[in-house]
SELO-104062 format. One line per 8 residues: number of its first residue (from 1); their letters; for each residue x, y, z of C-alpha. Coordinates in steps of 0.2 Angstrom, whole numbers. Each point is the difference from the previous one (the first is absolute). Example, Ala and Ser with C-alpha at 12.3 -4.5 7.8 and 13.67 -1.06 7.14 Angstrom:
1 = AS = 62:-22:39  6:17:-3
This chain:
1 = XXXXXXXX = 237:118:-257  8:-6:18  6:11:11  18:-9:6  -5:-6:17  -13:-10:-9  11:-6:-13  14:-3:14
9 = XXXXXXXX = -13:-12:7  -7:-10:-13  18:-4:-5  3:-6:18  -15:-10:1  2:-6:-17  19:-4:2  -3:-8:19
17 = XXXXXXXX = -14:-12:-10  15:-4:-13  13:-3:10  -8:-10:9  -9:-13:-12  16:2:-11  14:2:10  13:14:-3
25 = XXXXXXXX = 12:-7:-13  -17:-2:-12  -8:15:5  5:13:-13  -3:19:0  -7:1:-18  -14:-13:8  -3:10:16
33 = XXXXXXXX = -1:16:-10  -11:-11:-12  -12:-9:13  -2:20:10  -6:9:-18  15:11:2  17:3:-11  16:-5:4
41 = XXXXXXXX = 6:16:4  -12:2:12  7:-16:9  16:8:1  -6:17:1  -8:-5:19  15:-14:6  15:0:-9
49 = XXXXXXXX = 2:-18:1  -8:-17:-2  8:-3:19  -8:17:4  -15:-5:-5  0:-17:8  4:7:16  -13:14:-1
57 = XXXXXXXX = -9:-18:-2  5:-10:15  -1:16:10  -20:2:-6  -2:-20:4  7:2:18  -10:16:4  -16:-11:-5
65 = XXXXXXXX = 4:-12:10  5:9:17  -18:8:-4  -6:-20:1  8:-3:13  -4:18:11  -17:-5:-2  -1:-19:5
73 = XXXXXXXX = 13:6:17  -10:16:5  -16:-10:2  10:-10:14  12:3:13  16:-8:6  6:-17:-4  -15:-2:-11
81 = XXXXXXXX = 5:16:-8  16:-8:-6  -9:-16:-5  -12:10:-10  13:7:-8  10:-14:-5  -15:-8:-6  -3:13:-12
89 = XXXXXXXX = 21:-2:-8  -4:-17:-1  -15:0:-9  8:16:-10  13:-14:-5  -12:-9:-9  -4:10:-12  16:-6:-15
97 = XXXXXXXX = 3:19:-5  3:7:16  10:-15:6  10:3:-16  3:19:-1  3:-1:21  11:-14:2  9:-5:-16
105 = XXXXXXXX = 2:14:-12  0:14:13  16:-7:9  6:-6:-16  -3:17:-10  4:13:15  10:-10:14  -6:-8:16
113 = XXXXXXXX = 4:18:10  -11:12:-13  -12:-13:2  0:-2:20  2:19:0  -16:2:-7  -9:-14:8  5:8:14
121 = XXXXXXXX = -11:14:-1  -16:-8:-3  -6:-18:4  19:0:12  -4:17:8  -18:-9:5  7:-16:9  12:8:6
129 = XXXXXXXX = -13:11:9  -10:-13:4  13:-10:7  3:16:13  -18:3:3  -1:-20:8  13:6:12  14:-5:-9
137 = XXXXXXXX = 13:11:1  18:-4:4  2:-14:-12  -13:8:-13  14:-2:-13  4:-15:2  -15:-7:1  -6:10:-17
145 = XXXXXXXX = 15:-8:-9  -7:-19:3  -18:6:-3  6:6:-18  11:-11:-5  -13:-15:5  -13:10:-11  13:4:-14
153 = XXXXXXXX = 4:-18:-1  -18:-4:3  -2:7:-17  12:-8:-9  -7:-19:5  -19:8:-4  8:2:-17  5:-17:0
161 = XXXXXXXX = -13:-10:7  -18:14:3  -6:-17:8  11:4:17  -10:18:5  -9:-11:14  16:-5:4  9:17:1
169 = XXXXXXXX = -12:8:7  0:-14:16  19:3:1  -1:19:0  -14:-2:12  13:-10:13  14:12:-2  -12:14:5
177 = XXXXXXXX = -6:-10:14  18:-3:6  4:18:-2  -15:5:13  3:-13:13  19:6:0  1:15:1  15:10:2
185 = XX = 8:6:15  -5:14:8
């Protein structure tokens, strides 16, 4: 028998693995309760609700990937902390699942604020350190706001055409490179 800390995980895992080959709209509760070896009660028992479940979902993916990219920017330092870190969203945004439950069911299902409001305590949180860390710090907001939404559309075109990562990645490398030859005021 599971303890329910195990049983809440396996579903999460489980669900995130759904919801992301499937989308949302096909990914039922009967199948996720099915696919984790568990009842349907049991589903509801630990989240209420398919969007509870989903979110519990999007919140496990974005946790793994600010641990991605904590370790690639830790290793470096300044500027090259924030390209390390970039680099590992971009390459993240390759895998279809992730781009899927991140950036088109997750604003779809919860709204583009419940959504930011949790990126914003993982992989945000990060660049936005980083961002600070390479002495950027009066215009740390702005400059996190271009940063993500050139990533967050990044992602969308890599889920288009996978073919333009070289590409991406040569355009995220300029604005980096534009952001640490201007910096701000002091």
């Amino acid at each position: 028998m599971r303890h329910a800390g195990e049983t809440e995980v396996s579903l999460v895992l489980v669900a995130a693995e759904m919801f992301g080959r499937d989308g949302y709209a096909a990914t039922s509760l009967d199948g996720v309760a099915a696919a984790a070896g568990v009842s349907r009660g049991a589903v509801y028992h630990h989240f209420g609700t398919k969007s509870a479940l989903f979110r519990d979902a999007l919140v496990d993916q974005q946790r793994r990937l600010a641990e991605r990219f904590a370790a690639a920017s830790s290793v470096r330092v300044g500027w090259d902390a924030v390209r390390a870190g970039c680099a590992v969203v971009l390459d993240a945004y390759l895998d279809r699942s992730l781009r899927r439950l991140l950036l088109i069911d997750g604003p779809a299902v919860l709204g583009w604020q419940e959504v930011r409001s949790i990126e914003d305590g993982f992989a945000g949180e990060l660049l936005r350190r980083g961002l600070q860390r390479a002495g950027d710090e009066e215009d740390v907001e702005a400059r996190l706001a271009v940063l993500r939404g050139a990533l967050v559309e990044a992602g969308l075109l890599l889920a288009r055409d996978e073919d333009a990562l070289p590409a991406l990645t040569r355009e995220i490398e300029l604005l980096i490179s534009m952001f640490e030859r201007n910096p701000t005021p002091a």
